[in-house]
Structure formats: C-alpha cells, structure tokens
VEXLUMFI-153291 format. One line per 2 residues: number of its first residue (from 0); their letters; for each residue z, x, y of N, C-alpha, C. Coordinates in steps of 0.1 Angstrom, whole numbers. Each point is the difference from the previous one (the first is absolute). Layout:
N
NUM) a) Z/X/Y/Z/X/Y/Z/X/Y  ... .
END
This chain:
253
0) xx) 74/21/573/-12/-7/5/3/-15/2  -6/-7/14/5/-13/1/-11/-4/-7 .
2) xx) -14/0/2/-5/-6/-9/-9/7/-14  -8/-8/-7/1/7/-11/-16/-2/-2 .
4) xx) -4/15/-4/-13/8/7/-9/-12/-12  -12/-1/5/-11/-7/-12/-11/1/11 .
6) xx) -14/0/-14/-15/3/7/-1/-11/9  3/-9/1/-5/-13/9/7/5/15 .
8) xx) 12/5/-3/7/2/12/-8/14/8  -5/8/-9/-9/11/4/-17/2/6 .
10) xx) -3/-11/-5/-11/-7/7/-3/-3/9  14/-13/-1/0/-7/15/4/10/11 .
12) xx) 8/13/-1/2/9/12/-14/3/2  -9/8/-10/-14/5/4/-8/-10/5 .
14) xx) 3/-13/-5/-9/-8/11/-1/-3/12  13/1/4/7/-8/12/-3/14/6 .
16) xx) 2/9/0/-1/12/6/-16/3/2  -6/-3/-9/-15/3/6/-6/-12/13 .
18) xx) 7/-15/-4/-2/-8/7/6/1/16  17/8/2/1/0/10/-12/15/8 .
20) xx) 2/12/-10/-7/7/8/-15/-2/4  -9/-8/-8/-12/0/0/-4/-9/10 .
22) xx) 16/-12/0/-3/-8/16/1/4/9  13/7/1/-3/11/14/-10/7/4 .
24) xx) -1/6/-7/-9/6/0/-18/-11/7  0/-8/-5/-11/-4/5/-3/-7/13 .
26) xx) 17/-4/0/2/-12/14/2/14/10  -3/18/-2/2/7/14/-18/1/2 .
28) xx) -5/-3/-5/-16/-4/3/-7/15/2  7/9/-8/-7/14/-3/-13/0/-8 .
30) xx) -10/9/-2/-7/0/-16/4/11/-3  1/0/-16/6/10/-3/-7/12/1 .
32) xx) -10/2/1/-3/11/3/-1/4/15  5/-4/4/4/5/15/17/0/1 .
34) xx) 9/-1/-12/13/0/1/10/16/7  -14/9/0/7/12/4/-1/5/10 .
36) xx) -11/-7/6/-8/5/10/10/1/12  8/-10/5/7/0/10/16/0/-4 .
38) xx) 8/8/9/17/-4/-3/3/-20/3  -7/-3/7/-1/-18/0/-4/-5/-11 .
40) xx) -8/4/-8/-8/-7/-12/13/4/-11  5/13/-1/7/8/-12/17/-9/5 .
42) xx) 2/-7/13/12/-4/0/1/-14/-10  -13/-7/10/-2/-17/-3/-1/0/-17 .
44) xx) -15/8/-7/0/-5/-9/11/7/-13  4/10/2/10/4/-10/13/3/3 .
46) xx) -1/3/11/17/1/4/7/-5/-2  -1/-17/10/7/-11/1/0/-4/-14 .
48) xx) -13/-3/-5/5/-10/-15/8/7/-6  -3/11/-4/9/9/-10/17/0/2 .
50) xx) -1/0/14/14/1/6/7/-13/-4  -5/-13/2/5/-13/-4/-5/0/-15 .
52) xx) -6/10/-8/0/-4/-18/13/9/-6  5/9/9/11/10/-1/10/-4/4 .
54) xx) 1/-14/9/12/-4/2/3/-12/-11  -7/-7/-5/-6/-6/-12/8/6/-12 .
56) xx) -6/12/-3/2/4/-12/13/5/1  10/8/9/9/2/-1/14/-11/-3 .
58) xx) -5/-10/7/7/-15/-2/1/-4/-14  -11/0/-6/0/-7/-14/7/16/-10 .
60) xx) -6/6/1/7/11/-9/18/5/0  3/-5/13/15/-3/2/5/-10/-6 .
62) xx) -8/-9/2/8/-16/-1/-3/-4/-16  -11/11/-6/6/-4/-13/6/13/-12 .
64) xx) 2/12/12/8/9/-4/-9/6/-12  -6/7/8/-14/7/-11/-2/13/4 .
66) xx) 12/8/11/-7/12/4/1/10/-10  13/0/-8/0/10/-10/-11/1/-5 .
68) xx) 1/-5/-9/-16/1/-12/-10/1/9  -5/-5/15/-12/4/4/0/10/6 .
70) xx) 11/7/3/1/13/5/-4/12/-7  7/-3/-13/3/12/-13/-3/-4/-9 .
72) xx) -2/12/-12/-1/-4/-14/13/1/-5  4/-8/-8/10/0/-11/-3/14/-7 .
74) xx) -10/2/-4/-1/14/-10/-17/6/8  -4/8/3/-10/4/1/-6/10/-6 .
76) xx) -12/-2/0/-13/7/-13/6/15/1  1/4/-9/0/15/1/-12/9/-7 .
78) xx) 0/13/0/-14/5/-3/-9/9/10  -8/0/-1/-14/7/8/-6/-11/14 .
80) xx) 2/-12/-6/0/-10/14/4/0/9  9/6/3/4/6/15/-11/4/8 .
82) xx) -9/4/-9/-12/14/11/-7/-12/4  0/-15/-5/-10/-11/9/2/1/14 .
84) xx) 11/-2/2/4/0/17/-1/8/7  1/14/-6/1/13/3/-17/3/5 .
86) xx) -7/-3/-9/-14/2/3/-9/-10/9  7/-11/-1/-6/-10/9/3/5/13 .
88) xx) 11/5/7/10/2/5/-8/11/8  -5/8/-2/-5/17/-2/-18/-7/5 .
90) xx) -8/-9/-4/-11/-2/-4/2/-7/18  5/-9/0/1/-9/13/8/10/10 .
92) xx) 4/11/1/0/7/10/-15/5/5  -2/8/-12/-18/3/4/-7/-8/3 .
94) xx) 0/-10/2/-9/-13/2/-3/-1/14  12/6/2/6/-12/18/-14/13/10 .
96) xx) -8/-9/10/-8/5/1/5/5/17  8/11/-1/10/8/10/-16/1/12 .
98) xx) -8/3/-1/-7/4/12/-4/-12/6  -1/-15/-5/3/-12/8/15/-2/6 .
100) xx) 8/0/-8/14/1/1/2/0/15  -4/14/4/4/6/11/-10/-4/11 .
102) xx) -13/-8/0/-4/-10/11/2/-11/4  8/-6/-8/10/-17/0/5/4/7 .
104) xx) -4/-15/11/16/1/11/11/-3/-9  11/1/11/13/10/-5/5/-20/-5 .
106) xx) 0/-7/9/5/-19/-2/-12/-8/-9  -11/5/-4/-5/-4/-13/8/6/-13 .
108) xx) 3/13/2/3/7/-12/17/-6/-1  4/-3/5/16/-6/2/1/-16/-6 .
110) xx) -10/-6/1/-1/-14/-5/-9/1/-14  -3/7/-4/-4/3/-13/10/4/-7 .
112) xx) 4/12/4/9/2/-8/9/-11/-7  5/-4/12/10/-13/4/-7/-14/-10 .
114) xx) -13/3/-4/-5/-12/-5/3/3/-18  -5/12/-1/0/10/-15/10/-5/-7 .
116) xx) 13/6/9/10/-1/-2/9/-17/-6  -6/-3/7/3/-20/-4/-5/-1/-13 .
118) xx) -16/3/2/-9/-4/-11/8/9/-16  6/11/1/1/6/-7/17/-2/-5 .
120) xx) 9/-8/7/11/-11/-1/-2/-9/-10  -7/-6/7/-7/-20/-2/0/2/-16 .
122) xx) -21/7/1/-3/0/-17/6/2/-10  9/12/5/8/10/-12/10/-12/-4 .
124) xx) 10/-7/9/8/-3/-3/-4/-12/-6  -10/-7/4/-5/-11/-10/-7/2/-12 .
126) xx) -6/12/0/-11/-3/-13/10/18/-11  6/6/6/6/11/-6/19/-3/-2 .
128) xx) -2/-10/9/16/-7/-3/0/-11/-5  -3/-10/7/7/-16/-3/-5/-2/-10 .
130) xx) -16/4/-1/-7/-9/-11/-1/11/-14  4/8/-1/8/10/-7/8/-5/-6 .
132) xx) 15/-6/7/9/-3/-6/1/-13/-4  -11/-9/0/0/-14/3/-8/-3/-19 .
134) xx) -9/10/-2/-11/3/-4/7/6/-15  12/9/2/8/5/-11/9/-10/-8 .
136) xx) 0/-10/10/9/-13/-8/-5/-6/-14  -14/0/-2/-5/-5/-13/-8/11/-6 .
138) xx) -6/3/9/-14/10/-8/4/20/-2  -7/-2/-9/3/14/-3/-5/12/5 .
140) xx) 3/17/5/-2/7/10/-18/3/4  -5/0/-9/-16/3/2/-2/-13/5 .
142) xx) 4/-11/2/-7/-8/5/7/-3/13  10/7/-1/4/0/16/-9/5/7 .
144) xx) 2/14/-4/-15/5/7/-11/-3/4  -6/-4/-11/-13/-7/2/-3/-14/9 .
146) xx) 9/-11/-2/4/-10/9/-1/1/18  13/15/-2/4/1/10/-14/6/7 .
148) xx) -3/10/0/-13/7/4/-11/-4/-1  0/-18/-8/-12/-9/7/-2/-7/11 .
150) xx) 17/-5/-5/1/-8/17/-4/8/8  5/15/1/0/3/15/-15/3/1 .
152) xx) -12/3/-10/-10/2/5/-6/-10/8  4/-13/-7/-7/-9/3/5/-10/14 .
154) xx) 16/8/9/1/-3/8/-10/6/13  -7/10/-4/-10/3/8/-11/-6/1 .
156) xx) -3/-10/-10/-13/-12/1/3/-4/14  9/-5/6/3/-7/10/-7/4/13 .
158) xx) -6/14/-7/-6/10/17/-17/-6/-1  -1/-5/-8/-14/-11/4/2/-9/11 .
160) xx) 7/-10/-6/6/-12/13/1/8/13  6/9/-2/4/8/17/-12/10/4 .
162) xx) -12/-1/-10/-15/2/8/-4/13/-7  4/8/-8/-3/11/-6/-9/-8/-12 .
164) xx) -11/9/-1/-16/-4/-7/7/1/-17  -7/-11/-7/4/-3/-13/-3/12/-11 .
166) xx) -10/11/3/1/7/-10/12/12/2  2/7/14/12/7/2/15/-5/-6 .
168) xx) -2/-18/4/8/-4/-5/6/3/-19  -13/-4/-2/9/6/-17/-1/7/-2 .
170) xx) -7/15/5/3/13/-3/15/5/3  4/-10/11/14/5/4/9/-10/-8 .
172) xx) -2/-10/-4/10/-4/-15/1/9/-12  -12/7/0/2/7/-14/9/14/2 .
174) xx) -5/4/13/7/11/2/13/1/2  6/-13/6/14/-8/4/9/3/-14 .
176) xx) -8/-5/-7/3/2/-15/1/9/-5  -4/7/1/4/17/-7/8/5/7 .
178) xx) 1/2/12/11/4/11/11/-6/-2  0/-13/1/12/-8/-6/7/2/-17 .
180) xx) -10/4/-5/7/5/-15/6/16/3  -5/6/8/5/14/3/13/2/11 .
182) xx) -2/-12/5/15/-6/7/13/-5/-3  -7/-7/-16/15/-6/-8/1/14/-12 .
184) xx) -5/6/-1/2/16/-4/7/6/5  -3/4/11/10/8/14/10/-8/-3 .
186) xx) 6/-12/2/11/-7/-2/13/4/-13  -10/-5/-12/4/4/-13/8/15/-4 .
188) xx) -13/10/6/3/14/-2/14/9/11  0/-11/12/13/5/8/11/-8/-3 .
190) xx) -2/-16/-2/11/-8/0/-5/-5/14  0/3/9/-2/-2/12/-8/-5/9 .
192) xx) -1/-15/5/-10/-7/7/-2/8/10  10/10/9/-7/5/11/-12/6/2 .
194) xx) -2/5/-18/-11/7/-3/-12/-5/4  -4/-8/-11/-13/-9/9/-1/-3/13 .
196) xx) 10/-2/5/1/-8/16/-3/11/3  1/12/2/-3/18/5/-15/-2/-1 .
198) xx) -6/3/-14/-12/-2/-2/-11/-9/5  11/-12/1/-12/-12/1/-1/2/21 .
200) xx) 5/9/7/-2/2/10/-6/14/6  -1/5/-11/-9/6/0/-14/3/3 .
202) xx) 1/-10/-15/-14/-5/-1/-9/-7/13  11/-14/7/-6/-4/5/-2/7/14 .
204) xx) 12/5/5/-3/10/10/-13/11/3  -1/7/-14/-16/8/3/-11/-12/0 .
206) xx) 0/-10/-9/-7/-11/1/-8/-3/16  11/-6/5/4/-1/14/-8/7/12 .
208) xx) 3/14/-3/-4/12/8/-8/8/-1  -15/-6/-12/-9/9/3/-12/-4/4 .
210) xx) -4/13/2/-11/3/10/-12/-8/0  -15/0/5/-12/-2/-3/-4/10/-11 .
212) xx) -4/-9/-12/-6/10/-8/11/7/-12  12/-5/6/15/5/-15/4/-9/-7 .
214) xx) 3/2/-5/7/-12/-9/10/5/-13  8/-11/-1/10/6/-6/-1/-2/-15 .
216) xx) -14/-9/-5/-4/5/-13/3/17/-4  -10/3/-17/1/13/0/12/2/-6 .
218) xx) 6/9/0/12/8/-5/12/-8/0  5/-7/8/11/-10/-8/-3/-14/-9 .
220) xx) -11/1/6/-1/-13/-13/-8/5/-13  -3/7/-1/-5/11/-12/13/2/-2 .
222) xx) 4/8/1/15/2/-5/10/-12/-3  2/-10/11/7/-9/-7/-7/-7/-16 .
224) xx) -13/2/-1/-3/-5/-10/-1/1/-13  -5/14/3/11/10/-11/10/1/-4 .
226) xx) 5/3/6/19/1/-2/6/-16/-5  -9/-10/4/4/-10/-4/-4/-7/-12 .
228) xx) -14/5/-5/-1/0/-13/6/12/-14  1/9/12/8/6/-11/15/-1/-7 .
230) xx) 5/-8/17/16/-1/-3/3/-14/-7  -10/-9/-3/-1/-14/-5/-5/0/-16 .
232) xx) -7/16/-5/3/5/-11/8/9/-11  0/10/7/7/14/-1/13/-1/4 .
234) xx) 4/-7/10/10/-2/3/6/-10/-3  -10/-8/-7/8/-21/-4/13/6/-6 .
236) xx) 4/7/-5/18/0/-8/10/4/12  -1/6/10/8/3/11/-3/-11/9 .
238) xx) -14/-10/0/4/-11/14/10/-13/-6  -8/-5/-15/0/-9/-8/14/-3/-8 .
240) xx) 3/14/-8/9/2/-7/-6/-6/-18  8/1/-10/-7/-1/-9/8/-15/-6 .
242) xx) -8/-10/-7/4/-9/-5/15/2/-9  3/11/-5/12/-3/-1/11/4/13 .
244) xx) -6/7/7/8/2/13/-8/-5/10  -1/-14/3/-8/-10/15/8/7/10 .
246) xx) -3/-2/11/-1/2/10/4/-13/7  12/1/7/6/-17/8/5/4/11 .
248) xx) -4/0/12/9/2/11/4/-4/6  -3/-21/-2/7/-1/4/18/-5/1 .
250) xx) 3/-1/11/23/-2/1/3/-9/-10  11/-2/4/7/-11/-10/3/-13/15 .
252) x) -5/-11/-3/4/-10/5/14/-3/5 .
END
C-alpha cells in the first residue's frame, strides 16, 4: 500500500464523491423524480456523473494501492451468514416487476441498466471498500460496520437538494442503512466486494423498473432487515470475531 489507510482519508473519499456526484448530478438539470423517465434524463443525470466518479475512484484506489484489501477479505466470516446474500439475492429476483420489464423500451432499459451498474461500482467500492479499509486502520470491526453503513445512508440525504420530498428522503436513509449493513455482510460472509456490487444492482435495477403501483419495498427489505438483525446478533462471532480473536483485515503497509 502506497499510502496508509486512516478515517480522515475515508471521509474525505465519501465526501468528495458525494460532492462530485451530487454536482453532476444537478448541473444535468434533471429532477429526480423524473431521473427514469427518459434514456436522456437516465444518461445526463446518472450516467455521466457516475461514469466521471468511476474514473475518479479507480485513480485514487491505484495510486494509493488499496485494491487488495478493497477487493477481498483477508479472512472472511464463516458460519450460517452466507445465507444473507443468498436470500437477498433470491428476494430481489422476485421483486423485479417482469410484467413492466417487458413494456420498457428496449434504449431506456439499456441505460439503466448501464446506470445500475455504475451506481452499483461507485457505492460499493466506496462505502463497502475504501471506507472499509480506511475505517479498519483505527477502529474496531462493529464499528466498521456501523460507520460504514451510516455514511452510506446518509449519502442519500443528498436526493433532497436534487428535488426528492424530505420525508421520502429519510425513509430512504434509513433504509440505505439497513441495506447497507446487509451489504457489508454479503461482503464479510463471501470475502468478496463483487458481492454487494451484484446486489447493490440489483436492488437498484428493480428500483429503477417498476411499474405504477409496485414497488420494490415488501419482501427485500423485510428480509434485509431481518437477516440483518439477526446476523448483527446471532451471528456477531462469525462477522466480528471474538475479543480474543479481532478481526483485522486490513494489509500490511
């Protein structure tokens, strides 16, 4: 590692990253609730920025030689926690609302994807990688979690400024939050960022794609929330590890 991971340095990525995306985002003069509506709106307001926060983050994660550890776990959770990803995984298939699916034009459905897929890059690697490993340099593994899975809720505040109504707004930080703890779980329980990044495009993808009248509440976020309090108890000795055996994942300098 060229440089040497610490919370300030983990911060400043989640800030700078909400700052570049949230200004893009606003200088394409979308509202967000009209971000889906057209393949023009799904280019301007998520595409592009994501695409320049992805060129961004691959830069600094090279240049200070951080992909190992944000890639993988040094040791990962073993146990019953597997079945988080498994079930999430299973729940957000059902979700996806297939009989809209199949009325999207074919170049809406292509730039969504195409957007999912960024969005589900970008987050993961910042809030399930960098600030993960950034975040492991001082503090101990439950508060990685918890840390980590604040920020990212609270990187969705930002969808006020970009015109989404203040009470949705913090329903969708809280839920950000539980999703996001069920995210750095999926992580934990595979070793594997690709995990979340799978998930987290998932999610946003049926998000994305449903209908009048669906929504992708219900059954995956019931379940993520579950599973997520279950695996943050029942499971605390397989994510956490036990005070005589911590949990450190991250390299050696």
């Amino acid at each position: 590692m060229r440089v040497k991971p610490s919370v300030p340095i983990g911060i400043g990525i989640a800030v700078v990253y909400m700052a570049v995306f949230g200004g893009l985002f606003f200088a394409s003069g979308v509202d967000y609730d009209a971000v889906a509506d057209t393949p023009e709106n799904v280019r301007n307001a998520i595409v592009i920025p994501l695409a320049v926060a992805a060129v961004l983050l691959i830069i600094v994660t090279t240049v200070f030689g951080w992909w190992r550890p944000v890639l993988r776990e040094r040791r990962r959770a073993g146990g019953w926690v597997i079945a988080v990803p498994i079930v999430i995984f299973l729940a957000l298939l059902a979700a996806l609302d297939y009989g809209n699916l199949a009325e999207l034009d074919s170049e809406l459905l292509l730039w969504i994807g195409t957007a999912v897929a960024l969005v589900g890059f970008c987050e993961e690697l910042v809030y399930r990688g960098l600030l993960v490993v950034s975040f492991r340099s001082t503090l101990a593994e439950p508060m990685v979690w918890l840390w980590s899975s604040i920020a990212f809720g609270l990187l969705h505040s930002i969808n006020f400024l970009l015109g989404q109504d203040l009470g949705p707004t913090v329903v969708q930080v809280i839920v950000t939050f539980i999703i996001g703890s069920a995210f750095y779980i999926s992580r934990r329980a595979t070793g594997l960022i690709v995990v979340p990044m799978v998930l987290h495009l998932m999610w946003d993808y049926s998000s994305f794609t449903q209908g009048d009248g669906h929504t992708i509440g219900g059954l995956p976020q019931m379940l993520g929330a579950i599973l997520v309090i279950v695996a943050l108890t029942a499971g605390r000795k397989h994510l956490f590890g036990t005070a005589d055996d911590p949990v450190d994942e991250s390299v050696d300098a």
